[in-house]
MDAnalysis code that builds the backbone (N, CA, C; Angstrom):
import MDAnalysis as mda
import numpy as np

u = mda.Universe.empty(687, n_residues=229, atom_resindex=np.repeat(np.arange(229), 3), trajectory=True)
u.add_TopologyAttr("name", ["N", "CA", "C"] * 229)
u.add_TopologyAttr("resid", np.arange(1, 230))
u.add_TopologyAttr("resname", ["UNK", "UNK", "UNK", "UNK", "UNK", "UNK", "UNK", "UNK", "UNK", "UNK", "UNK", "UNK", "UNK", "UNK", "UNK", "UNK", "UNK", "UNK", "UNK", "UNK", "UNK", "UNK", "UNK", "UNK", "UNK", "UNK", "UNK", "UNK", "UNK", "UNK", "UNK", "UNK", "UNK", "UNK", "UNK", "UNK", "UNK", "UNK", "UNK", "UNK", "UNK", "UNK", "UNK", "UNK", "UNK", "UNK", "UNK", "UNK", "UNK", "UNK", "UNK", "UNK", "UNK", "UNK", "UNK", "UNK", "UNK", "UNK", "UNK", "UNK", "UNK", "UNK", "UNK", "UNK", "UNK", "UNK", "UNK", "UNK", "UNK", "UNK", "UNK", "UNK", "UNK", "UNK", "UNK", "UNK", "UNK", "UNK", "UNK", "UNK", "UNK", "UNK", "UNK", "UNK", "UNK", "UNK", "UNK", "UNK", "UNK", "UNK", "UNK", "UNK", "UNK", "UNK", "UNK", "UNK", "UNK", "UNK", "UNK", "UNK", "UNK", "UNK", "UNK", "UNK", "UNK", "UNK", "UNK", "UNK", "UNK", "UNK", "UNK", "UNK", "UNK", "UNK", "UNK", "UNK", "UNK", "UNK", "UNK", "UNK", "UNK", "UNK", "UNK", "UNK", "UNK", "UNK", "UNK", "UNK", "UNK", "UNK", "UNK", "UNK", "UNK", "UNK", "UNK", "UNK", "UNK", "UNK", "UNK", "UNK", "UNK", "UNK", "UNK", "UNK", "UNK", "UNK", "UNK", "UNK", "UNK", "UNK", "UNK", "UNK", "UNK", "UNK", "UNK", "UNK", "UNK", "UNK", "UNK", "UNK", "UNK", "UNK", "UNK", "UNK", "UNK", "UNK", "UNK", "UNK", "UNK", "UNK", "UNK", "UNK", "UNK", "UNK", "UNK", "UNK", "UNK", "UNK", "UNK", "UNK", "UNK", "UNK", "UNK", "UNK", "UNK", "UNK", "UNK", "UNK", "UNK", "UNK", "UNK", "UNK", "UNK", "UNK", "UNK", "UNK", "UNK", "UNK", "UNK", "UNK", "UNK", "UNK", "UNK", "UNK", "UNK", "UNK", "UNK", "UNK", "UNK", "UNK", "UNK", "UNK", "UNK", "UNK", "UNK", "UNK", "UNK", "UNK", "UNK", "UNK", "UNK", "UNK", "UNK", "UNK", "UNK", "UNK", "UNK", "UNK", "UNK"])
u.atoms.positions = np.array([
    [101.805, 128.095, 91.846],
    [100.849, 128.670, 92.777],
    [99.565, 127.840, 92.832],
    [99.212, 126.997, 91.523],
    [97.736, 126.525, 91.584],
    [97.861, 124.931, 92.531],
    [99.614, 124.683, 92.473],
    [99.401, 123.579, 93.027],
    [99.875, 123.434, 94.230],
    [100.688, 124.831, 94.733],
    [100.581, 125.214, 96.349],
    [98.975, 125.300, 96.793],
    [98.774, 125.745, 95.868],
    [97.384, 126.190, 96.847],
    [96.017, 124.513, 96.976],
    [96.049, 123.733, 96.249],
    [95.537, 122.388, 95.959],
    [96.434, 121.585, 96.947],
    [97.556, 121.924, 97.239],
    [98.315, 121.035, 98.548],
    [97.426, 121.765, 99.564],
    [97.418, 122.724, 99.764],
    [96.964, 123.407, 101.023],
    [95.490, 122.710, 101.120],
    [95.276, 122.957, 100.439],
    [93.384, 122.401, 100.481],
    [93.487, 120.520, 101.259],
    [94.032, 120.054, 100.357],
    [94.491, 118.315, 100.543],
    [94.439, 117.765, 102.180],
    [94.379, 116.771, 102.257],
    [94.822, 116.441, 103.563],
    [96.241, 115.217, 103.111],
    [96.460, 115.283, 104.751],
    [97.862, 114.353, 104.540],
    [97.510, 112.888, 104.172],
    [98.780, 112.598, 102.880],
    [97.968, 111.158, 101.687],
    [97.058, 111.150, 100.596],
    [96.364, 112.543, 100.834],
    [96.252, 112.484, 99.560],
    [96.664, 113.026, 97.867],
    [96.258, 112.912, 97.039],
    [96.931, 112.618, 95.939],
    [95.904, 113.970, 94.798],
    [97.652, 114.421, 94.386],
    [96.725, 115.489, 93.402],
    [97.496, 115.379, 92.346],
    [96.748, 115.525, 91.283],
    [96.831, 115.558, 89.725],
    [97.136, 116.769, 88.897],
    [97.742, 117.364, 88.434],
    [98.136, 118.428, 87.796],
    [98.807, 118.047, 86.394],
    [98.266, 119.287, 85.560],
    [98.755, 119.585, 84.028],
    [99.359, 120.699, 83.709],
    [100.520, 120.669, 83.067],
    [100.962, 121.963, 82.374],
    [101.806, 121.853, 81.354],
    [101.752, 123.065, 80.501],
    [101.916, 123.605, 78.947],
    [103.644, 123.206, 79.161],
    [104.184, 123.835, 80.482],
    [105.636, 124.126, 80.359],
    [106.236, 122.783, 80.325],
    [107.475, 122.944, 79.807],
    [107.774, 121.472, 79.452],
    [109.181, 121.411, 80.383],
    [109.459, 122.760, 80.723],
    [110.385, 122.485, 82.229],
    [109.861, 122.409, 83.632],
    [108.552, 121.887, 83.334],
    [107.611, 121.813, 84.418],
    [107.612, 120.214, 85.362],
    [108.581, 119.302, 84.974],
    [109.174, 118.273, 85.503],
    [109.746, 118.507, 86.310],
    [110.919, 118.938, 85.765],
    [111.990, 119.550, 86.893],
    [111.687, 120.415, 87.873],
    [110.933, 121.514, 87.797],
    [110.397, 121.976, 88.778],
    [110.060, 121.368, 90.204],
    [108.786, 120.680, 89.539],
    [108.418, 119.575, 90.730],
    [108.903, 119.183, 91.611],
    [110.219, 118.129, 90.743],
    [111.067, 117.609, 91.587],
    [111.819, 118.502, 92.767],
    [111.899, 119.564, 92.341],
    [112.998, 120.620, 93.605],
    [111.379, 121.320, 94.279],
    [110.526, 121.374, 93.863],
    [109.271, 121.808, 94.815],
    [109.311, 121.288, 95.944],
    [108.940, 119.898, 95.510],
    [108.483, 118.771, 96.183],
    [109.538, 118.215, 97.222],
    [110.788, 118.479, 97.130],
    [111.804, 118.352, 97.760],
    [111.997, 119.028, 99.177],
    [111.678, 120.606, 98.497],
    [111.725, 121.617, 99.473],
    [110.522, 121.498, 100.416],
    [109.394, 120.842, 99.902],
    [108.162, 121.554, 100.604],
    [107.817, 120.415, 101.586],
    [108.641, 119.194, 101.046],
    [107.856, 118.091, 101.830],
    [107.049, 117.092, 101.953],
    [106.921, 117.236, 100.068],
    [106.183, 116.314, 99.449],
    [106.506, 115.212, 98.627],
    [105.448, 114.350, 97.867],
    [106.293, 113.212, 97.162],
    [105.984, 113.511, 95.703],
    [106.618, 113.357, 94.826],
    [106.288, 113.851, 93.338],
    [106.306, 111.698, 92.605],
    [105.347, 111.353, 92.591],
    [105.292, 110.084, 92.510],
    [105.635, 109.660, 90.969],
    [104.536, 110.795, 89.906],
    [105.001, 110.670, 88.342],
    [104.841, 111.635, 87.831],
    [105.442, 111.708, 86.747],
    [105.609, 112.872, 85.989],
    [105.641, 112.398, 84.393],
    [105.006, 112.839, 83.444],
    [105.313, 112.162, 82.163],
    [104.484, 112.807, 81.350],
    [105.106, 113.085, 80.091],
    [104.478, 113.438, 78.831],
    [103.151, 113.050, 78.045],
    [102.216, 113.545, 78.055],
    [101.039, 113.337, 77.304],
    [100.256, 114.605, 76.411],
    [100.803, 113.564, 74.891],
    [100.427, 114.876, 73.944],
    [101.175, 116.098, 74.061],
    [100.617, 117.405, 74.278],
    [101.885, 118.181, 74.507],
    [101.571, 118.831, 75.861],
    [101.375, 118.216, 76.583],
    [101.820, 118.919, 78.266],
    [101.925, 117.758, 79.266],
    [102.853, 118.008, 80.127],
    [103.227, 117.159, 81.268],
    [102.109, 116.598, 82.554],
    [101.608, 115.914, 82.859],
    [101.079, 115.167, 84.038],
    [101.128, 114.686, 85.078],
    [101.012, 115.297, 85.965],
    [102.103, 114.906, 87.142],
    [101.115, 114.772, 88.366],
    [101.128, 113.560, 89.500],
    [100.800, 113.300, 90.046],
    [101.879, 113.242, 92.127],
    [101.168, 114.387, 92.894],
    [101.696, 114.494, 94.003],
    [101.323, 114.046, 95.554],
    [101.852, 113.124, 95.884],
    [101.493, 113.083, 97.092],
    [102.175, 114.192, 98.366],
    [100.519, 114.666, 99.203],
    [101.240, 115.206, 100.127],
    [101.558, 114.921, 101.283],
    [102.653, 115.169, 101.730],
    [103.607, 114.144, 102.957],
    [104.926, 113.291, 102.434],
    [105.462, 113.089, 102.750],
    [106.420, 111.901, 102.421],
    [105.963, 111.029, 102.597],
    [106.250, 109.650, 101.942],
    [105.739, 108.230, 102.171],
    [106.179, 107.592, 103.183],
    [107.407, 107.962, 103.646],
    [108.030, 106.622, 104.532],
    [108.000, 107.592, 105.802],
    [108.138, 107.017, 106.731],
    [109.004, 107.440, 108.540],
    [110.027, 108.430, 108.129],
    [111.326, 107.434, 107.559],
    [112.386, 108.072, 107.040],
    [112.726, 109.311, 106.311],
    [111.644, 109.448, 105.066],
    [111.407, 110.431, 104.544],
    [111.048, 111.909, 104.834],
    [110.130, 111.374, 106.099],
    [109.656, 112.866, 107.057],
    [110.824, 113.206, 108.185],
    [111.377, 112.539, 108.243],
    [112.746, 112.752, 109.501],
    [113.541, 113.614, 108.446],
    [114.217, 113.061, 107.365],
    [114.828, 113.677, 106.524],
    [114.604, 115.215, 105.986],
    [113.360, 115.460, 106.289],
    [113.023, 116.557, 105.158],
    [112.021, 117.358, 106.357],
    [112.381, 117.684, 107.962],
    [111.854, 118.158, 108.689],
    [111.999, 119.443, 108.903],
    [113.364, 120.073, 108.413],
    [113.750, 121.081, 108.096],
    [113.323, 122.410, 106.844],
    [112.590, 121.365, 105.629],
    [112.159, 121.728, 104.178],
    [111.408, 122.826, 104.470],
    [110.179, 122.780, 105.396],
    [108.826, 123.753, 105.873],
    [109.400, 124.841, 106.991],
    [110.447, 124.462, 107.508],
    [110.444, 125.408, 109.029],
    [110.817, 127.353, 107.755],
    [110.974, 127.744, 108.933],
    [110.864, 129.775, 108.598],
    [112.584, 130.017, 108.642],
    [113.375, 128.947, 108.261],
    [114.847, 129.195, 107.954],
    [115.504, 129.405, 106.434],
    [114.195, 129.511, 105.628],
    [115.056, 129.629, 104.204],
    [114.298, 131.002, 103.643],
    [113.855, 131.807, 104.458],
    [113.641, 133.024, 103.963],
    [114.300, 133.756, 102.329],
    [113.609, 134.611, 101.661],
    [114.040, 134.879, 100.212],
    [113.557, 136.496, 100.466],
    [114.879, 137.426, 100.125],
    [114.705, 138.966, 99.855],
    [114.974, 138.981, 98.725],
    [114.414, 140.359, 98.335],
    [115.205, 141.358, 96.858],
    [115.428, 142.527, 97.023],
    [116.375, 142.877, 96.529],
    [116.086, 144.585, 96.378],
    [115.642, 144.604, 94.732],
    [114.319, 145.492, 94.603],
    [113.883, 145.559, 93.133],
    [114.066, 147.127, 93.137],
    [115.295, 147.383, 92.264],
    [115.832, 148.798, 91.804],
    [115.401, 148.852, 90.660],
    [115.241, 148.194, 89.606],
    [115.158, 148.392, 88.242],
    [113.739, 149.007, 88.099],
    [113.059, 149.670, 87.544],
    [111.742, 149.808, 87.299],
    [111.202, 149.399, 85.369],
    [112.129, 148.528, 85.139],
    [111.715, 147.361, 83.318],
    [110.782, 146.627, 83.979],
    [110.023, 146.643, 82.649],
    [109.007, 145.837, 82.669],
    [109.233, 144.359, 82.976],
    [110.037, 143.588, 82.247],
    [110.577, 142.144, 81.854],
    [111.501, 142.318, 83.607],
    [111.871, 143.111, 83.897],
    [112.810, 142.506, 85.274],
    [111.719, 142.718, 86.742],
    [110.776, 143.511, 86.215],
    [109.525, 143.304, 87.308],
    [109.215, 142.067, 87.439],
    [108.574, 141.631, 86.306],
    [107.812, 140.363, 86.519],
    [109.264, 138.970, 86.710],
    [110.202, 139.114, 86.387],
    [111.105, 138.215, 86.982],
    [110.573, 138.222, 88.594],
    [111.574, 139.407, 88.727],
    [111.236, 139.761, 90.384],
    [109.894, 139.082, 91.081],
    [108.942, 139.469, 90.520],
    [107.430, 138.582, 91.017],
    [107.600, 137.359, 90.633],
    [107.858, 136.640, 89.562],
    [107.672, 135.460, 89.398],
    [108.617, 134.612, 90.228],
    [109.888, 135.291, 90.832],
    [110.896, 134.530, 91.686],
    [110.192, 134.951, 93.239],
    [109.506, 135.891, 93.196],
    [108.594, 135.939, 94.798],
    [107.045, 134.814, 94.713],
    [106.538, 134.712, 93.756],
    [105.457, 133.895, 93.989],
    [106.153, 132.614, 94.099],
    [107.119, 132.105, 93.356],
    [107.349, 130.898, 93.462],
    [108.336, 130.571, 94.702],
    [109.106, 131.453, 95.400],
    [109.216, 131.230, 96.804],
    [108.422, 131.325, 97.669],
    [106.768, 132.144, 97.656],
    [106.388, 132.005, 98.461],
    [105.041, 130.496, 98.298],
    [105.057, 130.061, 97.071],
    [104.518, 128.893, 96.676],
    [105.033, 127.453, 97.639],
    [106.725, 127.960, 97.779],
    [107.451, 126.850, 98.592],
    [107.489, 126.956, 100.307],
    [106.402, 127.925, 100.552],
    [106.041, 128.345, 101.797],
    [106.952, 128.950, 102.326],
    [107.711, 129.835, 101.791],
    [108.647, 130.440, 102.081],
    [108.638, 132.073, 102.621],
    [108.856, 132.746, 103.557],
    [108.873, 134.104, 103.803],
    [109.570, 135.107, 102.974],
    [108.863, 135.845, 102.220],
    [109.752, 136.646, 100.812],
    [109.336, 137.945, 101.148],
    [110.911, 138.909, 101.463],
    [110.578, 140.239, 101.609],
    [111.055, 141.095, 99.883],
    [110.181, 142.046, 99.184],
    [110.699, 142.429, 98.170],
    [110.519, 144.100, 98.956],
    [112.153, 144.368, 98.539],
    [112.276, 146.063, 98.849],
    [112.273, 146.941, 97.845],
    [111.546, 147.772, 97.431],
    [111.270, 148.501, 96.047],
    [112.005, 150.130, 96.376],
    [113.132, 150.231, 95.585],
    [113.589, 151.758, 95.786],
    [113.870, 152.564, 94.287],
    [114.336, 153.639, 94.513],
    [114.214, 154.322, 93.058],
    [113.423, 153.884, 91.922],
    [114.114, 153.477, 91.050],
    [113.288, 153.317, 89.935],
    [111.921, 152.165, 90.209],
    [112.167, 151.124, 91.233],
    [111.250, 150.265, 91.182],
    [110.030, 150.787, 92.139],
    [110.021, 151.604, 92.404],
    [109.145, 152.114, 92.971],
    [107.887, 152.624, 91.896],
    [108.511, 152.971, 90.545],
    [107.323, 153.194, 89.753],
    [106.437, 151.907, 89.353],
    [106.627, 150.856, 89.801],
    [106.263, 149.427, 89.768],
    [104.818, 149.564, 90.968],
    [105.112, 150.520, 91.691],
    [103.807, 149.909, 92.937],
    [103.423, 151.300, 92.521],
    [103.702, 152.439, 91.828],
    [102.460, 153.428, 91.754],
    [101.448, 152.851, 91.216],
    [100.127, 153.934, 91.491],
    [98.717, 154.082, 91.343],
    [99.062, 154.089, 89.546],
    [97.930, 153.526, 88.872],
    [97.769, 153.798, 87.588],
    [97.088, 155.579, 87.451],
    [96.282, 155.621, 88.417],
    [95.454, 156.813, 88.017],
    [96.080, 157.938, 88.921],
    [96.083, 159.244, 88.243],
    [97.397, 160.335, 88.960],
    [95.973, 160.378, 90.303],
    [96.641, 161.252, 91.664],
    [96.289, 160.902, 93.060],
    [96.553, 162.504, 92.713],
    [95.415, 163.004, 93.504],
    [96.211, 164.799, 93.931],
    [96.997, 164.506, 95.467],
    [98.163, 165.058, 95.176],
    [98.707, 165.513, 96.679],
    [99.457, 166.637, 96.190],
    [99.932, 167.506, 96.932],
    [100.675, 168.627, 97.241],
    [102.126, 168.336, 97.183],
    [102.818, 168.597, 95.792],
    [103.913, 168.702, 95.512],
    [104.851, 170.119, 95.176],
    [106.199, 170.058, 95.515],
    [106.670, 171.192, 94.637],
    [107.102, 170.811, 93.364],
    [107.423, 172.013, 92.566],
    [107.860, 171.722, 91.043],
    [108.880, 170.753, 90.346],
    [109.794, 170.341, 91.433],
    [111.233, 169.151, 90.755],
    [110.126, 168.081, 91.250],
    [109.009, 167.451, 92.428],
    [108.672, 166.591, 92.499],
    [107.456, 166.306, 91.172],
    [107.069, 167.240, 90.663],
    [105.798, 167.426, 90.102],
    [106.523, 166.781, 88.619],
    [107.817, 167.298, 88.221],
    [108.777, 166.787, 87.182],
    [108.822, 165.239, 87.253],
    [109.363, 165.079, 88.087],
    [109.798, 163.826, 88.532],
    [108.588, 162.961, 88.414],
    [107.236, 163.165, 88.673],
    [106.102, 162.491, 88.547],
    [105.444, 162.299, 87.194],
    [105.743, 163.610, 86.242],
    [105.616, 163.557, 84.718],
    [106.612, 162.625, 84.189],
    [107.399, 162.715, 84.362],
    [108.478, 162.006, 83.587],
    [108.738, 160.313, 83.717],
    [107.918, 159.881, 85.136],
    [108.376, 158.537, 85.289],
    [107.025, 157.814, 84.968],
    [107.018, 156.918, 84.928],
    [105.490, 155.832, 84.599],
    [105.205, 155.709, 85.879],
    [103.642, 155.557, 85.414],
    [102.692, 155.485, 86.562],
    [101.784, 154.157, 86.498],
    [102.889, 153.422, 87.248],
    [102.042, 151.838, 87.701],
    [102.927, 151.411, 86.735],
    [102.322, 149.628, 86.786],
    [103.001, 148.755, 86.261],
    [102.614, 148.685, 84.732],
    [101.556, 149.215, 84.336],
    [100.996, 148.931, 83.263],
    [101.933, 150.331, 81.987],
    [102.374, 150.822, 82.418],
    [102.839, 151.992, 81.860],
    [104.753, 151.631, 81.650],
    [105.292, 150.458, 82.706],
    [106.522, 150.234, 82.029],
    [107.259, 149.661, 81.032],
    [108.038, 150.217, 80.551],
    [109.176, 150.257, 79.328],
    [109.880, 148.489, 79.446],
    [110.556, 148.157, 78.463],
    [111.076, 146.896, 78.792],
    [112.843, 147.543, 78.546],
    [113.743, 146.576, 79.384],
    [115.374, 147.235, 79.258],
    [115.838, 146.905, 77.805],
    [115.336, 146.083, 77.121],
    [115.745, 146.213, 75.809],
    [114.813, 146.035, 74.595],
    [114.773, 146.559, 73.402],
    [113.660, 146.454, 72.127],
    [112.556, 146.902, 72.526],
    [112.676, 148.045, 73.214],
    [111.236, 148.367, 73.751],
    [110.408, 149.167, 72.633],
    [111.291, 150.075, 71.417],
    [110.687, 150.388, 70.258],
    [109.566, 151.615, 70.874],
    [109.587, 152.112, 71.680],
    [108.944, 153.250, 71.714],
    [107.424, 152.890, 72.836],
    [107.865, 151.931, 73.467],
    [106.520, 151.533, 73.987],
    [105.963, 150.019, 72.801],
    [106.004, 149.383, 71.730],
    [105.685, 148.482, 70.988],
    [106.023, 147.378, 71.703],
    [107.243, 147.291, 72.190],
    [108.300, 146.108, 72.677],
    [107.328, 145.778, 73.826],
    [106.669, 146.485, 74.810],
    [105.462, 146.331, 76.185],
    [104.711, 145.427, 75.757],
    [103.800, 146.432, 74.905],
    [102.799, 145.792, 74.246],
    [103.141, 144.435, 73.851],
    [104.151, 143.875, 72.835],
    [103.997, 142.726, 72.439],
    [104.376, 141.895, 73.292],
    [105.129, 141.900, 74.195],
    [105.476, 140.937, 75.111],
    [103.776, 140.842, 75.953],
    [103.511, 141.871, 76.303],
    [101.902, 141.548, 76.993],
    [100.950, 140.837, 76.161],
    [101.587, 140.945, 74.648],
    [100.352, 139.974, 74.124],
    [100.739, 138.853, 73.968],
    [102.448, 137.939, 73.922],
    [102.743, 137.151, 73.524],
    [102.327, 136.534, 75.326],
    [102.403, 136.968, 76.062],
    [101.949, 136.021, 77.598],
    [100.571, 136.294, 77.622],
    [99.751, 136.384, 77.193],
    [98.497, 136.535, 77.261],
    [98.091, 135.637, 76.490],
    [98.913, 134.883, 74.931],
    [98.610, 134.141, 74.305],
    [98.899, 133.012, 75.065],
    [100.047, 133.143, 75.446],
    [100.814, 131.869, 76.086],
    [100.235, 131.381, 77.583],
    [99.427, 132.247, 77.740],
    [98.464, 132.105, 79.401],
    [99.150, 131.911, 80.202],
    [100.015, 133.021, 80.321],
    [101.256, 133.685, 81.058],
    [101.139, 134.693, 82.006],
    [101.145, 134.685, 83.223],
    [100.309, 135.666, 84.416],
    [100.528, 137.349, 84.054],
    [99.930, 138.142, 83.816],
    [100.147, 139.180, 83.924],
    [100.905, 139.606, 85.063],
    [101.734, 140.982, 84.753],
    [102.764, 141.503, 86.238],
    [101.784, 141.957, 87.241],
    [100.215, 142.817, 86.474],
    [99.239, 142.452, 87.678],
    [98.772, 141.955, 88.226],
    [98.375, 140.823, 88.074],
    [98.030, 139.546, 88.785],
    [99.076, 138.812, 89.543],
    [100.345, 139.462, 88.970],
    [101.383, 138.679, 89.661],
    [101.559, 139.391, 90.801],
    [101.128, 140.464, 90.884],
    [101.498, 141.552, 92.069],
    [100.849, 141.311, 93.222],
    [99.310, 140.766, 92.083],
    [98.102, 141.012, 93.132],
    [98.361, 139.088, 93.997],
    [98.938, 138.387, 93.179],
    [98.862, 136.643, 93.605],
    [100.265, 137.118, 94.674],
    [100.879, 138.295, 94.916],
    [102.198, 138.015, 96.025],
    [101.308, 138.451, 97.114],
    [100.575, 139.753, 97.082],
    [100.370, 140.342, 97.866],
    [99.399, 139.005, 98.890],
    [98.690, 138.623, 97.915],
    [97.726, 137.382, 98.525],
    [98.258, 136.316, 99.019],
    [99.483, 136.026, 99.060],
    [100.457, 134.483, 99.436],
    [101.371, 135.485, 100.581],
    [100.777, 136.625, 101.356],
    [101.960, 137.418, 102.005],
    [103.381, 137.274, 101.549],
    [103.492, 137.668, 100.575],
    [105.032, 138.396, 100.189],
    [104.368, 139.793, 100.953],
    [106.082, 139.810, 101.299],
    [105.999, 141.495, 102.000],
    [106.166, 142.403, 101.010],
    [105.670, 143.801, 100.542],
    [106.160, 144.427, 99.758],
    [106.188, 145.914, 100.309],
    [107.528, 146.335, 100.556],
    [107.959, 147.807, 101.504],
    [108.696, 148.554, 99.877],
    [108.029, 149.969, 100.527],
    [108.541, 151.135, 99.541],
    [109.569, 151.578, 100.233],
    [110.444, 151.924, 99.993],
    [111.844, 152.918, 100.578],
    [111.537, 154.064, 100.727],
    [111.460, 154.708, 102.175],
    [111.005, 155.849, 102.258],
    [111.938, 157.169, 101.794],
    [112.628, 156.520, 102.017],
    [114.029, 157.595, 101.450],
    [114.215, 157.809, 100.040],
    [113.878, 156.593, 98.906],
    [113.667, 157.124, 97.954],
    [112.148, 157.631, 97.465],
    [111.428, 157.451, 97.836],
    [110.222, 158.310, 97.859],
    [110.367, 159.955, 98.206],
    [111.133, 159.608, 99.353],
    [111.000, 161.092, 99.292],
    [112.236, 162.168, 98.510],
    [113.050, 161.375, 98.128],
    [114.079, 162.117, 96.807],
    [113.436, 161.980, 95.866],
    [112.275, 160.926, 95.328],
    [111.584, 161.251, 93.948],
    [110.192, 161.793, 93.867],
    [109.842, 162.726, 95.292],
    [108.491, 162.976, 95.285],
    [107.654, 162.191, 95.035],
    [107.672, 161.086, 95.721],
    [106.507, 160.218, 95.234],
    [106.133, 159.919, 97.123],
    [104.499, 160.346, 96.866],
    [103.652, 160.426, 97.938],
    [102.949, 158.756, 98.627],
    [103.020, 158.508, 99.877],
    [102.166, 157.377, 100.215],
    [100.927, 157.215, 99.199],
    [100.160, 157.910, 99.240],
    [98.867, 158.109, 98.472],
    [99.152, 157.658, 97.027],
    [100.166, 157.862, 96.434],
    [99.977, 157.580, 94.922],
    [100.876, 155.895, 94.761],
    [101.431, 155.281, 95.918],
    [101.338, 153.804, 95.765],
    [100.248, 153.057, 96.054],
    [100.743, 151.832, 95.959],
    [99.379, 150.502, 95.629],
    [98.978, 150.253, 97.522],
    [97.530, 150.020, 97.956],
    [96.916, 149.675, 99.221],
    [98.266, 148.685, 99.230],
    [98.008, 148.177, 100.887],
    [98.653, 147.154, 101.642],
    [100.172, 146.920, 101.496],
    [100.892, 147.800, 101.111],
    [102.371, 148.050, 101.242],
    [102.504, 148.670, 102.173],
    [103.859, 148.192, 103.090],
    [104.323, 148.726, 103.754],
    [105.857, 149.639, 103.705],
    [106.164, 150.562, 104.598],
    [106.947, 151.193, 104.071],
    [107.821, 151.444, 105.381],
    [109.463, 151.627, 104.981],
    [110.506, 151.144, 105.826],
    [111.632, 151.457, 105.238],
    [112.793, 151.617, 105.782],
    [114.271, 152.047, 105.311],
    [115.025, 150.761, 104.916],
    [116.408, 151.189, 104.765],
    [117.395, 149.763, 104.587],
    [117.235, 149.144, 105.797],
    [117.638, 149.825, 106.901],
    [117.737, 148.609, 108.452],
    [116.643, 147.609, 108.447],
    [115.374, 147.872, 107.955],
    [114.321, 146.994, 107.917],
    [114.288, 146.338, 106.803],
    [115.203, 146.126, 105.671],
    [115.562, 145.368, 104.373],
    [116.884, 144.348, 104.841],
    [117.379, 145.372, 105.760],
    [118.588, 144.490, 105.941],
    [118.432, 143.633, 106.862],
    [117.621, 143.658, 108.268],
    [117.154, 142.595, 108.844],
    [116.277, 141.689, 108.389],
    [115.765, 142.230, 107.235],
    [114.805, 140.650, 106.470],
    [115.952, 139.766, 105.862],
    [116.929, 141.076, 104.826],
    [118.179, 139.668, 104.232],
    [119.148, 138.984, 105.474],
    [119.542, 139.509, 106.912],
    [120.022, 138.944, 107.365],
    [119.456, 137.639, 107.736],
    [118.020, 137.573, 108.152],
    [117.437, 136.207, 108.067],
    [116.814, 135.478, 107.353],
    [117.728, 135.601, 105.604],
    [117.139, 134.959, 104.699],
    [118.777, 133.960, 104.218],
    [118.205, 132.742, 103.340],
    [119.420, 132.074, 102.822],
    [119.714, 132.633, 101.132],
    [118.887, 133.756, 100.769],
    [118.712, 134.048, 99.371],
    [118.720, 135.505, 99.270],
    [119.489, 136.531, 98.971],
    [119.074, 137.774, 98.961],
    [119.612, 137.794, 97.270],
    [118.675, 138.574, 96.329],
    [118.632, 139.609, 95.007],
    [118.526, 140.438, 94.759],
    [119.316, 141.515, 93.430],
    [119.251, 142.938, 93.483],
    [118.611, 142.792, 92.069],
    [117.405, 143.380, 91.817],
    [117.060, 143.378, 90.535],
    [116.921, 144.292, 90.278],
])
């Protein structure tokens, strides 16, 4: 994302410099830079993080004929995010920021369980009956409140994974939510499961939109990538 957004700034030819910790952060590049349209000139080890230097544009005539297709609105990326785990949220986001890093159009559809992913942290009054009022006790509220699918230890297993990416200067799932919403990833609630789990417009996150399957299924029909997480 820091170096989508430093291309964007750039003009065409010039040359940007980037560092990082990850050490599969080579390879990356190379399929970035492929897709997006750019030139990945070097890449190489110093001390312990990688250095990599990008030109934006292709270098040659040839190169831009070749790769005219990389930018156009034909490689669209959906999900359906069913799961509401902690660890398969932030997959889910981290495979939407980094498609939409490759300038890519990414619809994520949130139903049942993943829907407790875009509630409000703080309870919202609205007017429920008693199985919805259940249903609202019993499930987590927001992202900060979910369980992980395995070793979660009672709530411990959250916690330490939030501290081991916090050490590792590893994006939080909020920031990751908040860096999609900002790169337009689309993010639609299922109205249909909202309204089997009593969960009110009001108690999800601003700037979501909300829509059935036909409007999930016409985003995956014009995508080359659809996921069920």
């Amino acid at each position: 994302m820091k170096l989508y957004s430093a291309i964007n700034q750039a003009q065409e030819g010039d040359i940007v410099e980037i560092k990082s910790t990850d050490m599969g952060f080579s390879e990356d590049l190379e399929a970035w830079c492929r897709r997006t349209g750019n030139t990945l000139l070097h890449a190489f080890h110093e001390e312990d993080y990688i250095k990599a230097q990008i030109l934006k544009g292709r270098k040659t005539t040839q190169e831009k004929t070749e790769n005219t297709d990389t930018a156009s609105g034909t490689h669209n990326k959906s999900m359906v995010v069913f799961s509401g785990d902690l660890d398969k949220a932030i997959a889910a986001f981290i495979i939407a920021n980094g498609a939409a890093a490759m300038g890519r159009k990414v619809t994520l559809f949130f139903t049942f369980w993943g829907l407790n992913i875009l509630r409000k942290s703080k309870p919202v009054r609205v007017k429920k009956n008693f199985i919805e009022r259940m249903f609202g006790i019993m499930m987590p509220r927001g992202s900060k409140k979910l369980s992980l699918s395995k070793m979660n230890m009672g709530g411990m297993g959250s916690r330490m994974i939030r501290m081991v990416m916090k050490k590792k200067n590893v994006t939080s799932l909020e920031e990751l939510i908040r860096q999609a919403m900002d790169n337009g990833v689309e993010i639609i609630a299922c109205t249909m499961s909202m309204d089997i789990m009593g969960i009110k417009k009001e108690e999800l996150l601003d700037g979501i939109r909300y829509a059935g399957v036909a409007n999930f299924l016409g985003a995956a029909e014009e995508s080359d990538t659809t996921l069920f997480i």
